[in-house]
N, C-alpha and C positions, 0 to 999 in steps of 0.2 A: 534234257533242258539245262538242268544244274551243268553238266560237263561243258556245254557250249557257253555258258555265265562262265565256267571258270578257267576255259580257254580264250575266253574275249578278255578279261582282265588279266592273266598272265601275258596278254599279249599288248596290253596296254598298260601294263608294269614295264615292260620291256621298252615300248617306245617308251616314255619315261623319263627309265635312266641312260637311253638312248640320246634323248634331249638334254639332260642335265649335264651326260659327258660333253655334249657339243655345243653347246651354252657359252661356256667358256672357250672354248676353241673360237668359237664366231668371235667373241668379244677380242678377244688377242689378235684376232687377224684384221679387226675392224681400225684396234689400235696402230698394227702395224701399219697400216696404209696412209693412215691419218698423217704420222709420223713422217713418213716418205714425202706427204703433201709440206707439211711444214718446212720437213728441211728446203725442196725446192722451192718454198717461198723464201725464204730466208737465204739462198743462193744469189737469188735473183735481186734480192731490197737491196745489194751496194750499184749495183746500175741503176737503178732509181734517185737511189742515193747523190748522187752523184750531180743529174743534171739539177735535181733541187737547193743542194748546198754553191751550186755555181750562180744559178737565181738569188738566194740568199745573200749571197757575197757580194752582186752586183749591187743590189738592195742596200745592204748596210753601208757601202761604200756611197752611194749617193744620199744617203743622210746624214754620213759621215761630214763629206763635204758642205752639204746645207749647215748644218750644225756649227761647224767653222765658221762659214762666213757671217752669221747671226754673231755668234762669239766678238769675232771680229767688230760686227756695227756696233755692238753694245762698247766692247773696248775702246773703239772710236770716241763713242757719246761720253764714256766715264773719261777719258782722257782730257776732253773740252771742257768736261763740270770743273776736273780736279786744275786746272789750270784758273778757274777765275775764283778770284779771292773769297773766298767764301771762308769764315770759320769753319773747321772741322773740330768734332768731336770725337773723344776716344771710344773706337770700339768695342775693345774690352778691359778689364779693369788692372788688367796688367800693363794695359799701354800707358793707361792712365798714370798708374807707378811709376813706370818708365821714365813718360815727359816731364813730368814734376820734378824728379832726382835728376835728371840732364838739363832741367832748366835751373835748377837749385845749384847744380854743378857749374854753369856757362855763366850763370851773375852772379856771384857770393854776396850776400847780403855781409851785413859788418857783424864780426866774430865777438862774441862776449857784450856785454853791458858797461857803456860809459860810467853809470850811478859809482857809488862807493856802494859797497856789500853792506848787509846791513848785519851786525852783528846782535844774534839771538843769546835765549840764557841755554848755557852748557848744562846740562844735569849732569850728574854722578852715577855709575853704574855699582850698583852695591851688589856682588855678586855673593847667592845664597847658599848656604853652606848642602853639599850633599848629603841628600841623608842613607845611610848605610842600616842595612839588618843585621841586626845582632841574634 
């Protein structure tokens, strides 16, 4: 009985490491196949490719144009405001700089003061002596 116990687990010792060497083996070839799949998906996506970016293009290009012609009405509508007299305001503070120094520049106001100068008291500069270490 012992000898049949220890011929049934030498023998399932052996599947075992039967199974352990081919464990890995399954697993590498499971990989390899996988692989073989990807690549031919990946062969295959610029054909796909293809009629999708031509859809895309077609797309973009008719919003493109939409987008123009709005562009366009608004340009239209600002062109009508900007024609009737309305004050405009500066819209940034450099424009602001701008108009001021080109309107200061186009009318010179009158240079200098007509008055007489009014003469202050002069002080004296009493310059103090440096002082040096000895």
């Amino acid at each position: 009985m012992k000898s049949v116990m220890l011929a049934s687990l030498i023998s399932h010792a052996k599947v075992a490491r039967l199974m352990i060497e081919l464990l890995p083996t399954l697993l590498l070839l499971c990989l390899l196949i996988s692989a073989v799949f990807l690549i031919r998906l990946f062969l295959q996506m610029p054909d796909s490719l293809d009629s999708k970016t031509d859809y895309l293009t077609t797309e973009l290009k008719d919003i493109s144009i939409t987008l123009n012609d709005i562009a366009d009405l608004f340009n239209d509508a600002l062109g009508a405001i900007n024609n009737s007299p309305i004050a405009q305001t500066p819209s940034s503070p450099m424009e602001s700089i701008l108009s001021g120094l080109i309107s200061s520049v186009m009318s010179p106001k009158s240079h200098g003061s007509t008055q007489e100068p009014q003469i202050g008291e002069v002080y004296e500069i009493n310059p103090t002596p440096l002082e040096t270490e000895d």
